[in-house]
Steps between C-alpha positions, in 0.01 A plus 500: 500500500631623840766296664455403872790481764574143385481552152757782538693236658493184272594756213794641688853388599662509903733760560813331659764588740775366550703512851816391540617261782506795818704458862237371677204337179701264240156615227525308230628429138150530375282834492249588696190571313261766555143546328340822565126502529497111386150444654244602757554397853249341629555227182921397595385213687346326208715622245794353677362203603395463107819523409658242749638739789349395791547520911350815461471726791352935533700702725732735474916538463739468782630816587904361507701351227457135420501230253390167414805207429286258380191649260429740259195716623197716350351807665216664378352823623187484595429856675692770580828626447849446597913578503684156438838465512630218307821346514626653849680734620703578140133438326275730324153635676189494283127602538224265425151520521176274464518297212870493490661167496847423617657158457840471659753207425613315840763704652359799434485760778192654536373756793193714553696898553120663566158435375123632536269342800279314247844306323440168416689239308381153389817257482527175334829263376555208222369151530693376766663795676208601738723417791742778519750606699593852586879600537622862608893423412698315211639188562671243311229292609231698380689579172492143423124464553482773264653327216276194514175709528388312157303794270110541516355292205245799431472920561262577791329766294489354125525091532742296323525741252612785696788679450618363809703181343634692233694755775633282745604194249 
């Protein structure tokens, strides 16, 4: 039997990276996850949406460093390619292509270094986190946010039993 893009995906584990609190993105405690070639593009908006991440939006990544102090957020590549720096300044660049999916924990820094014309990027966050905020600095204020960010109750790409819950317990 030949396996698809998704079936590749439900059989296969995130990598994850972590990043370490940097001097301008406090990152998090918990990894970020990364699935490579998780699923087709034009299908992220009702895969997430299965799977309880909603607020979805398709655009692309803003081209400076930034985070979000108050959810945890999914990014799925619909088309194209891209350079992403996560975790600021101190972080770690990475390419990702369509059918990647990204899912950062709040506080992660996150910023588009260079991508192709056609890059686009379907977004989504955890039941009741669909009104971000976007911070460029830490702040004590910010940090604290962090910490109450309660975890999603299922992975974006594989449901409640995703590998997802077992990672960031």
């Amino acid at each position: 039997m030949r396996r698809g893009p998704l079936d590749h995906a439900m059989t296969s584990r995130p990598e994850t990276l972590m990043l370490p609190p940097g001097a301008s993105m406090p990152n998090s405690r918990l990894p970020v996850l990364i699935y490579r070639g998780a699923h087709a593009g034009d299908g992220f908006d009702a895969l997430f949406e299965r799977n309880g991440w909603t607020g979805l939006w398709h655009d692309g990544i803003y081209d400076f460093d930034h985070y979000h102090s108050n959810a945890h957020e999914v990014l799925g590549i619909a088309r194209g390619s891209a350079t992403l720096r996560l975790g600021g300044e101190d972080g770690r660049a990475i390419e990702v292509r369509a059918g990647d999916v990204l899912v950062l924990p709040a506080g992660t820094g996150h910023r588009n270094l260079g991508s192709s014309d056609d890059f686009e990027v379907v977004g989504a966050y955890p039941p009741g986190q669909v009104q971000y905020d976007i911070c460029r600095e830490r702040s004590p204020e910010a940090e604290l946010r962090i910490s109450k960010v309660p975890l999603p109750p299922a992975d974006p790409v594989h449901g409640v039993d995703g590998p997802l819950l077992e990672l960031w317990r």
